[in-house]
N, C-alpha and C positions, 0 to 999 in steps of 0.2 A: 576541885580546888581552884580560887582566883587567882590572879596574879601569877608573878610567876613564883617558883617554889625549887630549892634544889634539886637534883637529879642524878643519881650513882647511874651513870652510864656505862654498861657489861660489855657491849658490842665492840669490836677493834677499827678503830679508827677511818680502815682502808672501806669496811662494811657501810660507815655511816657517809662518809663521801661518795660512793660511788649510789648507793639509793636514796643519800637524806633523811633516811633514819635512823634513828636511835633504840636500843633498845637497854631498857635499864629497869631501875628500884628508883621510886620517888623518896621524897625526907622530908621528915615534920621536924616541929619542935612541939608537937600537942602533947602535952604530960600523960597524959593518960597512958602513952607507950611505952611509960615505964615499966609498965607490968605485961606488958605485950609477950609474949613466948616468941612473936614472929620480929621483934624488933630488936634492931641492934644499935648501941650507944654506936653516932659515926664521932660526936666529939663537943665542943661548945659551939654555938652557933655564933654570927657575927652579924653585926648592922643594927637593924630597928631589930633581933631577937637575941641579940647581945648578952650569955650570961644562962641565957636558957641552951640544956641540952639537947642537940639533935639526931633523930633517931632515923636510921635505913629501916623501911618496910619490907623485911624479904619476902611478903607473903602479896605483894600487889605491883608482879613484874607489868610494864608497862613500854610501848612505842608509838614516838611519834615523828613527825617529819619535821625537822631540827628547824629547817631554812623557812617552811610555811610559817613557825612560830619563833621564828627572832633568836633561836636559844645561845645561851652566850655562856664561855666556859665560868662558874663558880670560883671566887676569889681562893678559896682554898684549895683548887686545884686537884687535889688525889687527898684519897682516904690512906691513913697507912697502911703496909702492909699486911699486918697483922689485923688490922679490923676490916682488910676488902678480903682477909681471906676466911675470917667469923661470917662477913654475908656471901660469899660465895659455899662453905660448909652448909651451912641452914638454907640457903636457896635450893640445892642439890637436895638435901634432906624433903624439901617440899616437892620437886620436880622429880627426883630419883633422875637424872641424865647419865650418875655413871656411878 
């Protein structure tokens, strides 16, 4: 992926400060995830994708080092709770962790 691109960051706070990593689920708005089984509606997008839905990848968990790449918290701030706990369910379902 270019540019930069949202990011459902999973890690706690204190984890991402003390090593500078992130560890999360990236987000598209590429249509074709609509029919994705590993995708979850996270809500409408905003900006230059304004209108188009955007979807959490629970199936292409991802880290990287936050500070090396400029990352900066997403205008929307937090997924609700109900849809961080649809990709935390299907995350578990592909990881089995508990």
């Amino acid at each position: 992926m270019r540019d930069r691109h949202p990011f459902l960051v999973l890690s706690p706070r204190s984890f991402n400060e003390r090593t500078s990593l992130v560890i999360g689920l990236p987000m598209t708005t590429a249509e074709y995830n609509a029919d994705n089984p590993f995708a979850v509606v996270a809500g409408a997008a905003s900006g230059k994708k304004s209108g188009k839905t955007s979807y959490v990848l629970c199936h292409q968990p991802k880290s990287f080092d936050w500070r090396v790449r400029e990352a900066a918290p997403h205008p929307m701030k937090r997924l609700s709770d109900v849809r961080f706990a649809e990709v935390c369910g299907l995350l578990n379902q592909i990881v089995q962790l508990n």
